[in-house]
Each structure stands twice: as C-alpha cells, then as structure tokens.
C-alpha positions in Angstrom: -18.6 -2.9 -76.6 -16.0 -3.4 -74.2 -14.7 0.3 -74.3 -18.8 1.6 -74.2 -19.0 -0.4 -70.9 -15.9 1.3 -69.6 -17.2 4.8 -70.5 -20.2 4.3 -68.8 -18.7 2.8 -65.6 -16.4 5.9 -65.2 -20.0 8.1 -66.1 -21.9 6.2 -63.1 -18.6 6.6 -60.8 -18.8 10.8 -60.8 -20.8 12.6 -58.1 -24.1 13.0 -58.9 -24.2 16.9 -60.2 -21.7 16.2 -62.4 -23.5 14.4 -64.9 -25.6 17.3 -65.6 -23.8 20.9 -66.3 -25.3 22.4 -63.3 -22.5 23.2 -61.2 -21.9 25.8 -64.4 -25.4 26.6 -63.9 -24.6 27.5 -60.3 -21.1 29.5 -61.1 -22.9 31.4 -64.1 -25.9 32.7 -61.3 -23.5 33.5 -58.4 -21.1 35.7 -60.6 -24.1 37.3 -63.5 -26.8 37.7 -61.2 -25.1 38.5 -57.8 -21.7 39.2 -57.9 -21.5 41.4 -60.6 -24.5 43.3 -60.1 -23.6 44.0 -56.2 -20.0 45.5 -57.6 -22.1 47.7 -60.1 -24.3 49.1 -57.0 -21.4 49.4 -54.6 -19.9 51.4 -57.9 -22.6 53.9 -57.9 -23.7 54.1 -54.8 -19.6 55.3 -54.1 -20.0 57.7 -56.9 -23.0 59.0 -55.4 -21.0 59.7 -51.8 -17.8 61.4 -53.4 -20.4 63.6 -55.2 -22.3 64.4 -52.0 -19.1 65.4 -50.2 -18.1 67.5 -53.0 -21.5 69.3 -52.5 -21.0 69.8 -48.7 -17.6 71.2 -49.2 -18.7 74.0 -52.0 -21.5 74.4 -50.3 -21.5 73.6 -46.5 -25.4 73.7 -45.0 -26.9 71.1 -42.6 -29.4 70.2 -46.2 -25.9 68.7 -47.7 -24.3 67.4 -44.9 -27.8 65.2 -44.8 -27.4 64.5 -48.1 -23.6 63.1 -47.3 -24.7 61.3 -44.3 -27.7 59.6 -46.6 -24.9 58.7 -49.2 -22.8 57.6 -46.5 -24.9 55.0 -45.6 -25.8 53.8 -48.8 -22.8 53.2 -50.0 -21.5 51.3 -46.5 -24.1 49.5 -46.6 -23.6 48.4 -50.6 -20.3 47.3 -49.5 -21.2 45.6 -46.4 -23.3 43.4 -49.2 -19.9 42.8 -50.9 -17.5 42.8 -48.0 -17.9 38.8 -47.5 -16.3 38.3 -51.3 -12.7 38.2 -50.5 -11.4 37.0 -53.7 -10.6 38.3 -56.9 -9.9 42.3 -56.8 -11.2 43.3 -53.1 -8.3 41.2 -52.1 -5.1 43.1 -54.6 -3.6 46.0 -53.8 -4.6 45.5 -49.9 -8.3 47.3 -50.7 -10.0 45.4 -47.5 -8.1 47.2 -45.4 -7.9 50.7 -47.6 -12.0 50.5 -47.7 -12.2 49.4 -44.0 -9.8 48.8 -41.5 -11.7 47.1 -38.7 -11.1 46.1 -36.3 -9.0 48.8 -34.9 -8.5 47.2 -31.7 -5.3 49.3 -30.5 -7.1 52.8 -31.9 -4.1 53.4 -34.2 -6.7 54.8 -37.0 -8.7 57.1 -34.6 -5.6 58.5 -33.7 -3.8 58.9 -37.0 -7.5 60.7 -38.3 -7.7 63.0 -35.3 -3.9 63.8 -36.2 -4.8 64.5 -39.5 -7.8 66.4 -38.5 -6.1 68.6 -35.6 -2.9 69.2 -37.9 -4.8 70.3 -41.1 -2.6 67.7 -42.7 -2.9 69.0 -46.5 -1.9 66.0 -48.4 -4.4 64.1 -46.6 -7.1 65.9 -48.4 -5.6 65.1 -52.0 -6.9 61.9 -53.1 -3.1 60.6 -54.8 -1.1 62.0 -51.5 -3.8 60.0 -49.2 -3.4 57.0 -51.0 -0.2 57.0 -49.9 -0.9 56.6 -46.1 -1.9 54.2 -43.6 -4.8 52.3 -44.7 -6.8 53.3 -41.6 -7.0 56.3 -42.9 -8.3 56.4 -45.8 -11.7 54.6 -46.0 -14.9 54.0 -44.3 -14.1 54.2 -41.1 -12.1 57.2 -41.0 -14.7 59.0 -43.0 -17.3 57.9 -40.7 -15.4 59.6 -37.9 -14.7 63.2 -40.5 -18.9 62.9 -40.6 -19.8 61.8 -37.4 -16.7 62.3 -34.7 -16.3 64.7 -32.6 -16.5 68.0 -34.0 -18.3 66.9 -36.9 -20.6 69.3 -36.9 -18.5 72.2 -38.5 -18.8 70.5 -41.7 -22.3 72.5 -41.8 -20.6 75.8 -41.9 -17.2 77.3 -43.6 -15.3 76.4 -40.3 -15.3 72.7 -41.8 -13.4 73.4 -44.6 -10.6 71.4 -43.9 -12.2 68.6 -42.8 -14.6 68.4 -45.8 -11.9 68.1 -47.9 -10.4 65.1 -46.0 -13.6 63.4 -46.5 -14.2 64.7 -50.0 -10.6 62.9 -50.5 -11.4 59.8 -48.7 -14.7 59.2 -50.7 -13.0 60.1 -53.8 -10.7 56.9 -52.8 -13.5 54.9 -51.7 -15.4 55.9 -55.7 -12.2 54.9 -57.5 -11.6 51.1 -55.5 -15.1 50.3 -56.2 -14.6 51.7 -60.1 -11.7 49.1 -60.1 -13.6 46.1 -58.2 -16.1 46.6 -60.4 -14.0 46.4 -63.6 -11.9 43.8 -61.7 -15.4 41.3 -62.3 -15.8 42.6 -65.9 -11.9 42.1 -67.0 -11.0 39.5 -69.6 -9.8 36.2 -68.6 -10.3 37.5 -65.4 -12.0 36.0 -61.6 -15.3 36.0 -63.2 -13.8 34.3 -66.3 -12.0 31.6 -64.1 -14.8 31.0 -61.9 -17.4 30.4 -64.3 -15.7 28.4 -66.4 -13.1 26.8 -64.7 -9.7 24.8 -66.5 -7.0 22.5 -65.6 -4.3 25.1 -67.1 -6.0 28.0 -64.5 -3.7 28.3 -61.1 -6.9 29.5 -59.2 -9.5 27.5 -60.6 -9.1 23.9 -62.2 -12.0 22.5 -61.5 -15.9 22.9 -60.9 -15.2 21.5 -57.4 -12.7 24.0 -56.8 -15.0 27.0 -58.0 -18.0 25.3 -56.0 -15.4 25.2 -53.0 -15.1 29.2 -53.5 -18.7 29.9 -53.1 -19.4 28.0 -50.2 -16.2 28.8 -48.6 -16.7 32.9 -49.1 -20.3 32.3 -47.5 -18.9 29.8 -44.6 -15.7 32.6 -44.1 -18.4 35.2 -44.1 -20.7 34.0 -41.3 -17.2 33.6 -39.1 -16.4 37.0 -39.7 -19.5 38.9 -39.2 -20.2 36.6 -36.0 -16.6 36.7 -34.1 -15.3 40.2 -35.8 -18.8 42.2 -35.9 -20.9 40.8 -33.1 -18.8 39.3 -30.6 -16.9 41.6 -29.4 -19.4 44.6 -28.3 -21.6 42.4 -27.1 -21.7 41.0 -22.8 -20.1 37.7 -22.5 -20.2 36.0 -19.1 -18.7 38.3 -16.5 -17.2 40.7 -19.1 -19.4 43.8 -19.6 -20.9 44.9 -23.1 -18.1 47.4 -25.1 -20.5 48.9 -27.7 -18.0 51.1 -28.5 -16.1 48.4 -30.1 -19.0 48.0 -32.5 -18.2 49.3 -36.1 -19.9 52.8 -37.0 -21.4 53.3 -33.6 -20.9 56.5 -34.7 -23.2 56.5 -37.4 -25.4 54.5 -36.0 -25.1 51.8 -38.8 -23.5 48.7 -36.6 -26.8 46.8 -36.8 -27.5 48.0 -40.5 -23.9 47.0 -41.5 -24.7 44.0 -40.2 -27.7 42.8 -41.9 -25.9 44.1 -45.2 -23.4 41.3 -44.9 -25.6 38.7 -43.7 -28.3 39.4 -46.9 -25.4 39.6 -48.9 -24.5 36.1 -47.8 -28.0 35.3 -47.8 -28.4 36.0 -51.5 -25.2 34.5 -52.5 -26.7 31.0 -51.4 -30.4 31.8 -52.6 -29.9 33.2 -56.1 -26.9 30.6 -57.2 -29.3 27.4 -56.4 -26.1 26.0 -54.3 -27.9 24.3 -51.5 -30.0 22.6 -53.7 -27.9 21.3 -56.6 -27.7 17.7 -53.9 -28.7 14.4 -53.9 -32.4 14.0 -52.4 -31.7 12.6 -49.0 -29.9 16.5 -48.9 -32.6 18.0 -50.6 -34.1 19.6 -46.8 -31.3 21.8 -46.5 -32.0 24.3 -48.8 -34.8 25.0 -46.6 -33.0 24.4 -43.7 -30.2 26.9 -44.2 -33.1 29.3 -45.9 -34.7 28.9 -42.2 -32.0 29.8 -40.2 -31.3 33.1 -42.6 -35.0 34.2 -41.5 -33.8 33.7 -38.1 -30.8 36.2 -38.6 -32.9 38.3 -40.2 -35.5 38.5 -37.2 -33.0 38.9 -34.5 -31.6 41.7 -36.4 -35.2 43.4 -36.5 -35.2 43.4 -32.9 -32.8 45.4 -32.4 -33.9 48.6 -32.9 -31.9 51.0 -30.0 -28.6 53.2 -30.9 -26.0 50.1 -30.3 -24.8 51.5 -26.9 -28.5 51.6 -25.7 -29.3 47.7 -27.6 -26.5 45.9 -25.2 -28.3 47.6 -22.2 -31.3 46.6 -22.8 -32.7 43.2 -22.1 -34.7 41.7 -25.0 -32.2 43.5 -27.7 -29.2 41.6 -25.8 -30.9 38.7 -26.0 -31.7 38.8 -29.6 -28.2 39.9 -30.0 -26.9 36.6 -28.0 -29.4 34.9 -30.4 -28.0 36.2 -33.6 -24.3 34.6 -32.4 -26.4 30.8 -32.1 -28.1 31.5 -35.1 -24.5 32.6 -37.3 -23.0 29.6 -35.6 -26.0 27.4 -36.8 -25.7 28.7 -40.4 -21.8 28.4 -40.3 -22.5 24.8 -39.6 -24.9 23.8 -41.6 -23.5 26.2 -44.9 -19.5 25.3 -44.1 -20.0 21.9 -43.0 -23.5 20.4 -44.5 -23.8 21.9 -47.3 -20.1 21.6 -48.1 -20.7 17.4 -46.9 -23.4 17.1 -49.4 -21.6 18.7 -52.6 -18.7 16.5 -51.7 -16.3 19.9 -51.4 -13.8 20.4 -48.9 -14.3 24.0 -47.8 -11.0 24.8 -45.9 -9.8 26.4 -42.5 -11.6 29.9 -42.2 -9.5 33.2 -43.3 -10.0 34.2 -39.6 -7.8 31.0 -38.7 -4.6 32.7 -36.6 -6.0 36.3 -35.9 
C-alpha cells in the first residue's frame, strides 16, 4: 500500500501532458504530417527546376525560359516552407548556406556569379566542380541572378549557352540537397527517429521535453529570422530610407512570396502538430491566440501587392509592411515565450543570437 501511494504521488507530481502520451501525439504529427511531407515537395518540386533548365539549355525559347522561371518559383517557394527547420540534414554539410546564402550583405556572391558569368568559368557549370566553390554560388540566389540578372535575357536564344549551363549546374545542386534532406528524414535511427520517439541513451534528444523544446524553438527561431533577416532590413526605419534592393529575390520578384512561404510553413508546423493546445485550460486561449496573429501575417502580406522596390514607396503597403514586423514580434512572443511558458519548456537564445 505504501509503495502504491508513492507511485501515485510521483504520477500526480508530472506536468500535466505527461500523463497522457500526447506529447508523442504531437512529435508523430509535426514530423509524418508536416515535416516529412514538405521535404518530399521541396524534393520534387527541385527535380522539376533542374529538369526545366535542362529544357532551356537544349532548347533555348522565351516558352522554356517561362517554364524555368515557373519552376523557379515553385521550388523557392517549397523551400522557403522548409527553410525555418534548421535541424537534422539542412544543417550538415553547410546546405543552408549551399541552398541560399542570404544575406549577402558585403555583395561577395553577386560578384563571384558575375565573375563566373563574364569569365565563362567552365567548371562552374559542372555540377561536382561547382560543388566545390563558394557556397554563394551555388544555390538559389545565384541562380536567381543566372535567370533574372542582368543579361538574363540571352538565355532565350543560343547566345545563353554558357549561362544555361551554370544554372542547369546550380539546379542540378539544388535537386540533389533536397534528394538528400529528403532521405536525411526517412534514414534509420535517424532525426525523425530521435524526435519522435525520444531516449535517455540519444545525445540530441532524451526526452519529450527536449523534442517539444525543438518544435517550438524552430518556430520561435523562425519568426526572428524571417522578421530581422527578411523584413527588416529593406524596409524605412526612422530617418534611414527604404533599401528594397536588400530584399531577397527582388529580382524575381518573389521577396513577398518567399516570405509568406516561411511564415505558412511556420504556420502549419504549430497548426497540424496540435502544440499550442496540448496545455492546461487556463492556457487553452492561445491556440487561438497565436492562430489569430498568423491571420494577421497572412493579411499584411496580402497587402502587398507592388514589385518590392515599388511596395516600400508606397504608403499603405509600407504600412502593412511595418505591421507585418509588430505582428512577427507578437507571434515571436506569444509562440517563444507563452507557448513555451505553458508546456513548461525552456526554448533557448535564438540561432540569430551574435550575428
């Protein structure tokens, strides 16, 4: 009797979630439902861009440089849904920075592409020699400038030979790190294996605290990042003008659209793994709370609708630009510091902590 008293003491001492299994609930959802199904899509939608830029370069027309510029976009945009998930493969073998290195505040990788570009350097249009250069030249945002710089428009016609290949080479790199992120979340005893099922003998994750810790951390992280590296600094802030050319993929025209990728990736995270409301019931109004302030991203985003340069000019897109930094900060606050308050987790200084 004594002993059944003791086990229940220690029972009634735990946290509340953790006398019923769903914080597994809420690993199993976050990696099976979101995770890995946003690798898979950022997989093919990178397959679909190296095999549109090996269409433009056998057969160079303003019909496939569309088509590039269409799977361009989509698979940005599937990565900007990913970007936020710094754990686990995207962060081995230094593939943030080989899929895109931003911000590029000093212009070293404009410069080292237009080198590339004005040189016809040859082994930057093999996919093994480019692997071996500077980061900033091989992804994203050096294959927005090969699509969308200056000069781009040769790529139509047999002039743009060169040049094709250099971006047929870059999005052949960009195909194979998203073959190995998404293999990376499907590998044996693996990220998705650790945090799902957490274990005292694992170095990364002992615990279900320490997993629930990840995924509120990777959305808190991720809110910091799109707000201070992504918004920030293109936009007016007290005396200092707007730099919209400090936006990424200006270019392109994506900067807004890159933008709402990461925050609905974020978005979703939260939504489909049930975090916010796995808490006790005096907590239970944050779910909508944090919901709430997601809508509010989302319609500040819809308001700007003007080429980026155009958007920081322009009154009412400024302002709902301004308003998108409150509203990031708000969900920062209540997703880093709330939500992490009412799961009893300790979420951790911010990634961007030093830059």
């Amino acid at each position: 009797m004594r002993k059944l008293l003791a086990l229940l003491l220690m029972v009634l001492a735990q946290p509340a979630w953790a006398q019923s299994p769903t914080p597994g609930t809420v690993l199993d959802a976050a990696v099976n439902q979101v995770i890995r199904p946003a690798m898979a899509e950022f997989k093919r939608s990178a397959s679909g861009l190296e095999s549109a830029m090996g269409g433009l370069c056998v057969l160079p027309s303003v019909d496939t440089l569309a088509v590039a510029h269409r799977q361009f976009e989509q698979a940005a945009l599937a990565y900007g849904g990913i970007e936020f998930i710094r754990i686990g493969p995207l962060m081995e073998e230094n593939r943030v920075d080989r899929l895109l290195f931003f911000p590029d505040r000093k212009g070293i990788g404009l410069r080292q592409v237009q080198a590339i570009l004005a040189e016809k350097d040859a082994t930057a249009s093999s996919v093994t020699s480019l692997r071996e250069k500077s980061v900033a030249a091989q992804g994203f945002g050096a294959l927005e400038f090969v699509l969308y710089g200056t000069g781009a428009e040769e790529l139509s016609t047999v002039e743009g030979q060169f040049r094709c290949r250099y971006g047929q080479a870059i999005a052949a790199n960009v195909s194979s790190i998203a073959d190995e992120l998404a293999m990376g979340w499907y590998r044996y005893d693996g990220v998705a294996a650790h945090l799902t099922r957490p274990d005292p003998s694992y170095a990364d994750y002992r615990t279900p605290i320490e997993a629930l810790e990840q995924i509120v951390g990777l959305v808190s992280h991720g809110i910091e990042g799109t707000r201070d590296a992504r918004i920030k600094p293109f936009i007016a802030n007290g005396d200092a003008a707007a730099k919209p050319k400090q936006a990424l993929f200006w270019r392109s025209g994506l900067t807004m659209a890159m933008i709402e990728a990461n925050v609905e990736g974020m978005r979703r995270l939260i939504e489909v793994s049930g975090i916010a409301r796995e808490v006790e019931e005096k907590d239970k109004a944050l779910d909508n709370s944090i919901a709430f302030e997601f809508s509010n991203a989302q319609r500040a985003i819809d308001l700007v609708t003007l080429p980026v340069e155009q958007a920081v000019a322009d009154e009412k897109q400024a302002h709902a630009l301004d308003y998108l930094v409150l509203v990031t900060g708000s969900l920062q606050n209540q997703i880093g510091e709330q939500l992490s308050a009412a799961l009893g987790l300790s979420v951790g200084f911010s990634s961007l902590d030093g830059d």
